[in-house]
C-alpha positions in Angstrom: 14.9 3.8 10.4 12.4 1.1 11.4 9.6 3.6 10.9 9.5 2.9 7.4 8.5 -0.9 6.7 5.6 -0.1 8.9 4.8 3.4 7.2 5.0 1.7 3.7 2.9 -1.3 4.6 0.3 0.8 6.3 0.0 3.3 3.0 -0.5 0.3 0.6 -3.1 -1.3 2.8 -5.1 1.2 3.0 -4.9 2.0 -0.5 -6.5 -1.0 -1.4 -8.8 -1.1 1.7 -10.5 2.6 1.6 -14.0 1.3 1.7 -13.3 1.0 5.7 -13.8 4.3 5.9 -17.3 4.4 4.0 -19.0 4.2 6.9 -17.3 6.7 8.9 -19.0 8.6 11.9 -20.5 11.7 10.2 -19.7 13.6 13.3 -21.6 15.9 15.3 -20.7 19.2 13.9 -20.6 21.9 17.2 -21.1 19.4 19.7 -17.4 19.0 21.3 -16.1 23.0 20.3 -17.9 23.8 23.6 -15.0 22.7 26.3 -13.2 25.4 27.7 -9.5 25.0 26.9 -8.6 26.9 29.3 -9.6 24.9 32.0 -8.2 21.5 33.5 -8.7 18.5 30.9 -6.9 15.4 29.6 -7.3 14.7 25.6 -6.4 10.9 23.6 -3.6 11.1 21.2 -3.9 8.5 19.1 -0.9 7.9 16.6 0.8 4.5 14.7 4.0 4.8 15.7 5.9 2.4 17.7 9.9 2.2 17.2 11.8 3.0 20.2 13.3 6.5 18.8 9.8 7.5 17.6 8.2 6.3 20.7 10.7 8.7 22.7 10.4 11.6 20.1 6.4 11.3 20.7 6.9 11.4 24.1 9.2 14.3 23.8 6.8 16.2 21.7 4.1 16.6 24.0 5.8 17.0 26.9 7.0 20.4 25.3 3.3 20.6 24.7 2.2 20.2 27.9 4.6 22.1 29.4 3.3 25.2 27.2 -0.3 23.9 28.3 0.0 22.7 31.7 -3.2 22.7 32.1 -4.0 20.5 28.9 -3.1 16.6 29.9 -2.2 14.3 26.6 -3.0 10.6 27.1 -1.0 8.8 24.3 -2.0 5.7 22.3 0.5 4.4 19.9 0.9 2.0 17.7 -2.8 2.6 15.7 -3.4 1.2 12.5 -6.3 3.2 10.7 -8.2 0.6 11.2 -8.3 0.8 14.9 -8.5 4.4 14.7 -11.7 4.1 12.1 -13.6 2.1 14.5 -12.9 4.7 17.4 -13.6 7.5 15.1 -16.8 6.0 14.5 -17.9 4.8 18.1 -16.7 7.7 20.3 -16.4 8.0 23.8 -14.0 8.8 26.7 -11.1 6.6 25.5 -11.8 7.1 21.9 -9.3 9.4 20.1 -9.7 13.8 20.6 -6.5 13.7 18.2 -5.3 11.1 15.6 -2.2 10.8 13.6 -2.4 8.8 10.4 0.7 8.1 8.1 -1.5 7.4 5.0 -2.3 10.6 3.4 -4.5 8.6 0.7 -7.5 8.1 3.0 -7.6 12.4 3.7 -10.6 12.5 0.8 -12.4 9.8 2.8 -11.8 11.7 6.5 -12.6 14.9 5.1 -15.9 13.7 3.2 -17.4 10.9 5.9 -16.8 14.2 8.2 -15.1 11.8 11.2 -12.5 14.6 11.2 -13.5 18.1 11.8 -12.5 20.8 8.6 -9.8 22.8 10.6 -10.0 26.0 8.0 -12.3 27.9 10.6 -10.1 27.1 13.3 -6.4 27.9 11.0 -8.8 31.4 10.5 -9.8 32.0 14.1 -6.0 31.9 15.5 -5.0 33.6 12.4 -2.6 31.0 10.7 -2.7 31.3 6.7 -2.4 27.4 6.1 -0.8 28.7 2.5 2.2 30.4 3.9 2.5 28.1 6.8 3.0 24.7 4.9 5.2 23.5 1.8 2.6 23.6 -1.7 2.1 20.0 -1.6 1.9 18.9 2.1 -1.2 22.0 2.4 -2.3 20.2 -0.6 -2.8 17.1 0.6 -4.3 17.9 4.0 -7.4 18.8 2.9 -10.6 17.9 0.1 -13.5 19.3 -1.5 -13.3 22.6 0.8 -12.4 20.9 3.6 -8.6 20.9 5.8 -9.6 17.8 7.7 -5.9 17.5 8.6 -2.6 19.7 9.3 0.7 17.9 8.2 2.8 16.4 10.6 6.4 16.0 9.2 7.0 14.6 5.7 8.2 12.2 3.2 10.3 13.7 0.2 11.6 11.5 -2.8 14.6 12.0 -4.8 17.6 9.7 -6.4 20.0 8.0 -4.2 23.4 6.9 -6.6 26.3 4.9 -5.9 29.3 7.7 -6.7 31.9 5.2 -7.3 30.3 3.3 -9.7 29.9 6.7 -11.4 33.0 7.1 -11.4 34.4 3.6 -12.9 31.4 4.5 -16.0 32.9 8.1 -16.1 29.7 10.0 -15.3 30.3 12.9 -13.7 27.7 14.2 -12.0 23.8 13.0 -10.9 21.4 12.9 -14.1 19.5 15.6 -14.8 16.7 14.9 -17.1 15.4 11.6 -18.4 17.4 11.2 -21.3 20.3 11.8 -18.9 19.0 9.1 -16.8 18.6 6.8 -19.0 22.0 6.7 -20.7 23.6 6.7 -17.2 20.9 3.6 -16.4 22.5 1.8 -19.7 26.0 3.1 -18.8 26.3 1.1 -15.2 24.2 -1.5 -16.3 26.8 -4.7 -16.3 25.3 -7.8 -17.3 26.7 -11.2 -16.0 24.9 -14.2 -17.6 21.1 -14.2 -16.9 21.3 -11.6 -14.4 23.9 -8.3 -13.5 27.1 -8.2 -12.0 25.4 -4.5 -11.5 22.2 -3.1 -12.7 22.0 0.8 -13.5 18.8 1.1 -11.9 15.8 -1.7 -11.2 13.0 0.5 -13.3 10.3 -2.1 -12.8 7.3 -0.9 -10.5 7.8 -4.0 -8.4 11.2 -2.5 -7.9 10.6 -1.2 -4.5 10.2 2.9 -3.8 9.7 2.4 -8.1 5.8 3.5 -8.2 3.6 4.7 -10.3 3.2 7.9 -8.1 6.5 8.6 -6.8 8.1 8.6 -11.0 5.1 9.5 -12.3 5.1 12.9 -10.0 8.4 14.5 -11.8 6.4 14.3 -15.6 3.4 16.4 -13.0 0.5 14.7 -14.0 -2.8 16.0 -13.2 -5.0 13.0 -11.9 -8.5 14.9 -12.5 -10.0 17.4 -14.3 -11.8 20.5 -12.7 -15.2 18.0 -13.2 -13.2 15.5 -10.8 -13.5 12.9 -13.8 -10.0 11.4 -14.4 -7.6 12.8 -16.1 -5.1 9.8 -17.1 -6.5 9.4 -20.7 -6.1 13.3 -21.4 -3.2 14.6 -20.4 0.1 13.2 -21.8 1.6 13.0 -18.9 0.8 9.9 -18.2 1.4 8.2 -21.8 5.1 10.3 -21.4 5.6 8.5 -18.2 4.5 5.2 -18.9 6.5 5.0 -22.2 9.7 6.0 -20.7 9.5 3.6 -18.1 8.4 0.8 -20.5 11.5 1.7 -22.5 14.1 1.7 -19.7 12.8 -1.9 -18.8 13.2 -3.2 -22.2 16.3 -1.5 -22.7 17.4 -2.7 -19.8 17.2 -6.5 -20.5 13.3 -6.8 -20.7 10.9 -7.3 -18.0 11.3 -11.3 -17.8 14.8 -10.8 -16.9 14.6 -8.0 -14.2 12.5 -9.8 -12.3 13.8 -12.7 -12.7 17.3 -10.9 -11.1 14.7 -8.7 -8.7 13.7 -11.9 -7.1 17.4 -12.6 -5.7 18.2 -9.8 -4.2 17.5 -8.6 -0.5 15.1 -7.2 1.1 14.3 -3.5 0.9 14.0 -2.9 4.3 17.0 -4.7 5.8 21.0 -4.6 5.1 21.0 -6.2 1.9 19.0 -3.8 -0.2 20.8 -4.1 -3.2 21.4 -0.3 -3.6 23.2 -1.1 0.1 25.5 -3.9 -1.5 25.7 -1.8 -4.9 24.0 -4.6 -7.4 22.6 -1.3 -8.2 23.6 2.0 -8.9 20.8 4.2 -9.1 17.5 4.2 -6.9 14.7 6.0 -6.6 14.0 6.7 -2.7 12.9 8.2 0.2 14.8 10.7 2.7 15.0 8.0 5.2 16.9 5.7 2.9 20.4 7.7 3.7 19.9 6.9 7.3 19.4 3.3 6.6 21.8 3.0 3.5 24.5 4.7 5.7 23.7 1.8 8.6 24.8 -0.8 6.1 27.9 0.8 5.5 28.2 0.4 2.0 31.6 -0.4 0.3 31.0 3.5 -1.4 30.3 7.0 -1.2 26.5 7.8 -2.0 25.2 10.8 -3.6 21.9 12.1 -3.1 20.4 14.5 -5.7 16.8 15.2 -7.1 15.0 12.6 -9.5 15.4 13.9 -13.0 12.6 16.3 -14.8 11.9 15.4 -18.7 13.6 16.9 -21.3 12.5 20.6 -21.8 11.3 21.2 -18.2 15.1 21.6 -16.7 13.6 24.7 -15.2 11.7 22.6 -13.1 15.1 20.1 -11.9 14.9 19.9 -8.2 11.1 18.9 -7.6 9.8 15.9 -6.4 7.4 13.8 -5.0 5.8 14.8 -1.3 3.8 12.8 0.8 3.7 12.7 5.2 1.7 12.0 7.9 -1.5 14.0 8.6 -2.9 14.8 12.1 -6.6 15.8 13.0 -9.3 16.6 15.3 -11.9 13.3 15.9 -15.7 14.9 15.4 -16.6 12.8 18.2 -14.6 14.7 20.4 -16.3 17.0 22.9 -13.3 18.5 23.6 -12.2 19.9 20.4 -11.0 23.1 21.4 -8.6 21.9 23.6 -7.6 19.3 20.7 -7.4 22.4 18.6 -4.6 23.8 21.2 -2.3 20.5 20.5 -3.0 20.0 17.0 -2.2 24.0 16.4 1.5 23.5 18.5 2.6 20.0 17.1 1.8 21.3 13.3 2.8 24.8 13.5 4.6 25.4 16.5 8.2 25.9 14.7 10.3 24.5 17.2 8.0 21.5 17.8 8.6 20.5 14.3 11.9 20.8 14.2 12.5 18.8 17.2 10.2 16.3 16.0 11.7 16.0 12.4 15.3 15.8 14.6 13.8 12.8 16.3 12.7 10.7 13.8 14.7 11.9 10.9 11.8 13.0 8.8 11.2 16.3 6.5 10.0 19.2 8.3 6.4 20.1 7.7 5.9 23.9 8.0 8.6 26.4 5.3 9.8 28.0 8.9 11.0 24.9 9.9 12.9 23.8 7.0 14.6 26.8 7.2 15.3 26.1 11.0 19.5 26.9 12.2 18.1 24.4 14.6 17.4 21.2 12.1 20.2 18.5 12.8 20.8 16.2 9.6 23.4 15.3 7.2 24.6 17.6 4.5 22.9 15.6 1.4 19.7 15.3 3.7 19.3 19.2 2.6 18.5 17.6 -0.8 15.1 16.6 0.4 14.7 19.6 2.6 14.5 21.7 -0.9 12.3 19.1 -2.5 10.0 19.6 0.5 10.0 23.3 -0.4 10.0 23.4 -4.1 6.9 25.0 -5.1 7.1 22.4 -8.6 7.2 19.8 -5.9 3.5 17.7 -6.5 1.7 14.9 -4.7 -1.2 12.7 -5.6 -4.7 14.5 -5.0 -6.9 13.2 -2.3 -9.7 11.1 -3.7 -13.2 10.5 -2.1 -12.0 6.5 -2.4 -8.9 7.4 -0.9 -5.9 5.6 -2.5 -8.1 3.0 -5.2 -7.5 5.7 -8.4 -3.9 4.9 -7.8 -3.8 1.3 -7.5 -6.0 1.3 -10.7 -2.9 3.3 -12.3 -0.6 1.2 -10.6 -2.1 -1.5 -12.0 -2.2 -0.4 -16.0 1.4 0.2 -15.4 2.2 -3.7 -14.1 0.1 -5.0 -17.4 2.1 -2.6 -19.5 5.7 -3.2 -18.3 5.0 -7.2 -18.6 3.6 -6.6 -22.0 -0.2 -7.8 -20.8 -1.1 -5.0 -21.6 0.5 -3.9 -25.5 -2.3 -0.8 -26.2 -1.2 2.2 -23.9 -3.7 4.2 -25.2 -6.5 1.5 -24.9 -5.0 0.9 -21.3 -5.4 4.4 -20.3 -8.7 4.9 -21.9 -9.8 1.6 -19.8 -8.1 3.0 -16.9 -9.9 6.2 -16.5 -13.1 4.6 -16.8 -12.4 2.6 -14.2 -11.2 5.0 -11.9 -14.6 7.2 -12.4 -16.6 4.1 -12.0 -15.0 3.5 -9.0 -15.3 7.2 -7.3 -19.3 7.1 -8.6 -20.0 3.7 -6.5 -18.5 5.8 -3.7 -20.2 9.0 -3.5 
């Protein structure tokens, strides 16, 4: 799945880079919804893929567009960073982007309030699509800010727990852990230490640890980030003290934080053969729905078992959620043809089939609840796991931010000083935190 180093790297830089987009092109609000999309016109699809497979499902995609539109011509521009695409959202013109395709969903609050992408909620209303039956609860969540659906989803990301079953086996655990406590005793159960480091670690619980961030754990405790005032929320609800704790006590119960990094910095890579879930130095790991594919590639010395990340005690009810993120998709506001951009951002987002084919393609989660349902959907049998996550309605993503992504690195970062013990007041941490993160979003507005 080469997709994914790129998709990662591009999510955390622009997490920490959102001021880019500060001085987004406001748009020109009417001026391209007057091009006849019936008529004989080329549009610029501009998207940040660039693997072979995803290069060819692109391509694939709008040829089934085009052939439903023949009369609509796509000119495709890969490999765009948001960067690129920023500057062209903000300069306009006839090779600028009509359409873009972004794969960080952290920057929708800055697209949708800089108004460089048009709010598609009159045009979802005009062709008669209810965006809240069409779309999984998070992904129509987290395509739109303030009022405004800047952006449709375009497939998805779903997390869950990936476990080695024969290491489950030798520690007689019988099945995937269900809630923390579970989790936790499993984590201790296949931990196997070997000196200064593991012959096999139960799970790597430190936030360096890879897919091991604040947002993807933190999203099965189902923290609210704000409050209806859009002041944050991380000091108020417990949540976030529940979530931090537990983690803080897997790590020291674990060996301490001193010695799981110290073992974290010999083992391989997380993107190539020698992940260390891959080789089975450990047992348990917290990942996305592309990790089978890759994890499958290695071809691990055991058999791995997929299941849903574990809920807290009490909230069983709720076992089988997870965390959701995706790629969004979106009409430029510089665009004077934007009803013809309309036409292909409507069939790549809703079109059920398109999806589907798509998702097939590059081995993503479907984006719309027809499509996950699809007879037509090709995948493994455990992939189904994150096919329900997608459509859990308990399922939750991070809230879109008028900063984008810099609330979460602020979060991020509280839980880095309070794993390493830089940090030994939670409470003062999370009081510091929150003021920080409303500073931030005031500087911004």
């Amino acid at each position: 799945m080469p997709e994914v180093p790129r998709k990662a790297a591009l999510v955390l830089a622009a997490s920490v880079s959102v001021a880019l987009f500060a001085t987004a092109c406001t748009g020109q609000p009417g001026s391209g919804a007057n091009d006849d999309a019936s008529k004989d016109t080329t549009i610029n699809f501009w998207h940040a893929w660039s693997a072979p497979n995803e290069v060819k499902g692109v391509q694939t995609l709008v040829d089934g567009f085009e052939k439903a539109h023949p009369n609509i011509h796509v000119n495709i521009v890969g490999n765009m960073t948001d960067d690129k695409m920023n500057q062209a959202l903000r300069t306009g013109g006839d090779k600028a982007p009509d359409v873009i395709s972004s794969f960080t969903t952290n920057n929708v609050g800055k697209f949708c309030s800089s108004g460089a992408l048009v709010d598609l909620n009159p045009l979802f209303k005009k062709a008669g699509i209810d965006a809240g039956k069409t779309f999984p609860k998070a992904m129509n969540e987290y395509t739109q800010f303030d009022g405004k659906r800047c952006t449709a989803p375009l497939l998805g990301d779903a997390y869950g727990l990936y476990y080695n079953k024969t290491a489950f086996e030798k520690a007689g655990i019988k099945q995937a852990p269900r809630t923390w406590s579970e989790f936790e005793a499993d984590a201790k159960a296949l931990t196997i230490p070997d000196g200064d480091g593991f012959k096999q670690l139960g799970v790597m619980p430190t936030y360096h640890g890879w897919e091991t961030t604040t947002e993807h754990l933190f999203a099965q405790f189902s923290p609210r980030y704000f409050d209806a005032d859009g002041k944050s929320n991380v000091a108020k609800d417990p949540a976030f003290e529940k979530a931090y704790t537990f983690q803080k006590k897997l790590v020291d119960e674990l060996g301490g934080f001193q010695k799981l990094e110290k073992y974290r910095a010999t083992l391989g890579d997380e993107w190539g053969p020698k992940h260390p879930f891959h080789t089975g130095q450990v047992a348990m790991q917290l990942d996305g729905e592309w990790r089978l594919g890759m994890a499958e590639e290695a071809k691990p010395g055991f058999e791995i078992g997929v299941a849903p990340l574990p809920v807290p005690d009490g909230q069983e009810s709720q076992y089988g959620k997870g965390y959701i993120t995706g790629t969004i998709t979106g009409i430029a506001a510089t665009s004077r043809k934007q009803n013809a951009a309309w036409e292909f951002v409507k069939y790549i987002s809703t079109d059920t089939d398109a999806v589907v084919g798509f998702a097939n393609a590059i081995h993503n989660v479907p984006s719309t609840l027809a499509a996950l349902k699809s007879p037509k959907l090709k995948y493994d049998p455990r992939f189904k796991t994150f096919l329900d996550i997608a459509a859990d309605t308990n399922s939750t993503t991070t809230p879109a931010s008028i900063n984008g992504g810099q609330y979460l690195v602020t979060v991020q970062q509280l839980g880095y000083d309070y794993e390493s013990g830089k940090q030994k007041d939670l409470k003062a941490g999370l009081e510091k935190a929150a003021h920080q993160i409303d500073t931030d979003i005031a500087q911004a507005e």
